[in-house]
N, C-alpha and C positions, 0 to 999 in steps of 0.2 A: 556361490557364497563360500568363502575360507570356512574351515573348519576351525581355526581358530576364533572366527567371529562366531563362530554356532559355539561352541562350545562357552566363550564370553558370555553369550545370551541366554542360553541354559544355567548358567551360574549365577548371571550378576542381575540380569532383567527378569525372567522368569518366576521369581520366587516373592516380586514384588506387584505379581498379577493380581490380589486382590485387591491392594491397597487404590493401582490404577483402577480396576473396578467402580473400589467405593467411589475415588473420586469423582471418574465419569458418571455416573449414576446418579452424584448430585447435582451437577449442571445441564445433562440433558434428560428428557422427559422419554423418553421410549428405547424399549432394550437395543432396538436394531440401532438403534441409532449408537446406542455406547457399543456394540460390537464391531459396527463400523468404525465409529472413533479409536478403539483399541486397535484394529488392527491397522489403520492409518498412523499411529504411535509408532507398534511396530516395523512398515516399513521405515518407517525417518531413522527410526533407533538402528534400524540393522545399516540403512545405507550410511548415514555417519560413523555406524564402526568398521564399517569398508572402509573408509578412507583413514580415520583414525580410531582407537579406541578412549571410549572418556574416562577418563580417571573419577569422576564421581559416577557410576551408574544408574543410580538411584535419581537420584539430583536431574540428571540427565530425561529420566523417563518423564520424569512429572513437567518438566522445563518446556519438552516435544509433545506434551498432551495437550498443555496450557495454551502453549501457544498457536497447534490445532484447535484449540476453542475458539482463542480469538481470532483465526482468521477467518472460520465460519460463521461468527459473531459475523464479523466486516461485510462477507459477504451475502449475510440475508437482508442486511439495512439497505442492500444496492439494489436501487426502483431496477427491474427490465425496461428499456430501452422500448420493448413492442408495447407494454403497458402504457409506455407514455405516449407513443404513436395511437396505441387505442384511443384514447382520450381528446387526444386532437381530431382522429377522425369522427369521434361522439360529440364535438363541440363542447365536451364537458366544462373545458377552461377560456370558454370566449369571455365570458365576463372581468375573468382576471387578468386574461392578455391582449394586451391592446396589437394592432399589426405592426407598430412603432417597434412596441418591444421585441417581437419577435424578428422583425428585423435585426432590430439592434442584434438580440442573441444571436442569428445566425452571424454576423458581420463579426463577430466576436471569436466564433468560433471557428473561424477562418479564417481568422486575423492569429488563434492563437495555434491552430493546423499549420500555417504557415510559419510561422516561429518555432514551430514543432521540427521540423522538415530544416530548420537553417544549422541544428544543434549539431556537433560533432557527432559523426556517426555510432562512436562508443556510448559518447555521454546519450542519447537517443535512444540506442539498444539498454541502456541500465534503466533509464527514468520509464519508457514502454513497460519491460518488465517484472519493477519494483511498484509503480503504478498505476498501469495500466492491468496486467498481467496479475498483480498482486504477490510476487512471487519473492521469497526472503531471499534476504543480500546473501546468506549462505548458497542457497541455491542457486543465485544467478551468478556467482563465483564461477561456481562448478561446471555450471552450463556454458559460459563465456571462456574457462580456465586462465581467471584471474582472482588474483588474492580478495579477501571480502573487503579489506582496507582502499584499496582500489577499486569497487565497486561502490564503496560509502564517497569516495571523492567525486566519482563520475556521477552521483545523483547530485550529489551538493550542488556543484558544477552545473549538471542541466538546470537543476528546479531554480536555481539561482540566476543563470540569464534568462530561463522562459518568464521569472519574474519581474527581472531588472526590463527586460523587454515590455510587456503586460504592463505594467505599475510603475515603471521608471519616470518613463512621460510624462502621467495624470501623476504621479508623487510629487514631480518637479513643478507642475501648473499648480496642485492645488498650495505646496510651498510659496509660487511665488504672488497667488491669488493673497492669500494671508498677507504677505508682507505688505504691496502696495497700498492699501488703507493706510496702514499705522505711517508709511513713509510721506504719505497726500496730507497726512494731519499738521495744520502750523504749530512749533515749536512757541512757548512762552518765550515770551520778550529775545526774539531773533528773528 
């Protein structure tokens, strides 16, 4: 680490450690857990001042706590993958899932694997990433060593043909499902 970044962080982050504190203290329920979060702060704060230093510090710290909240928010709402194989192997969802549907699901997800696999190689590597990976456009910047502006285009980009692909088809049927009624109806007096 620069000594300039240590000495940064001794002056502008450091002196702002209780206030981070209190904050973490009121969103999570257990010390280890705000100690982890703090120090999870601090790496983000020290690596983004390797690359640049932020002209608001303060702003900065709470900006990189927050948003370490929400992404551990994100991540404990996401079922495990083995939990839901438990379940199936328990028969716990026979009743709710017919073999229809779960065909249908896998056929889906195969169907959207492979539309996965057709994206431009970059656009693929962002959308995995940001995605899948969960990982901010910052970081996949850095990781890729491409501007974040160009990593916001390449997801547009993917999530926008894996869409156009997915829903274009059935947007287009169920559109022209709609219309054909109203056009079978006879017009008065023609």
């Amino acid at each position: 680490m620069q000594p300039i970044v240590q000495e940064w962080f001794r002056r502008e982050i450091l002196p702002h450690e209780a206030a981070l504190l209190r904050f973490l203290r009121r969103k999570l329920k257990s010390d280890a857990d705000v100690a982890d979060m703090r120090h999870d702060t601090y790496v983000r704060v020290l690596e983004a001042a390797e690359r640049s230093i932020p002209t608001s510090p303060k702003s900065f710290l709470f900006s990189v706590a927050r948003n370490l909240l929400i992404d551990r928010a994100r991540r404990e709402r996401i079922v495990a993958i083995d939990l839901l194989e438990d379940m199936d192997v328990l028969n716990v969802l026979v009743d709710e899932i017919s073999p229809e549907r779960r065909v249908n699901g896998r056929q889906q997800l195969q169907r959207v694997a492979t539309l996965f696999r057709r994206l431009p190689q970059r656009c693929r590597e962002v959308v995995w990433l940001r995605r899948i990976e969960d990982l901010s456009q910052r970081t996949i910047a850095s990781q890729l060593g491409i501007a974040e502006a160009t990593v916001e285009k390449h997801l547009v980009r993917g999530v926008r043909m894996l869409t156009d692909a997915l829903y274009g088809e059935q947007a287009d049927q169920e559109d022209n499902s709609r219309r054909r009624p109203a056009e079978a109806e006879p017009k008065d007096g023609i």
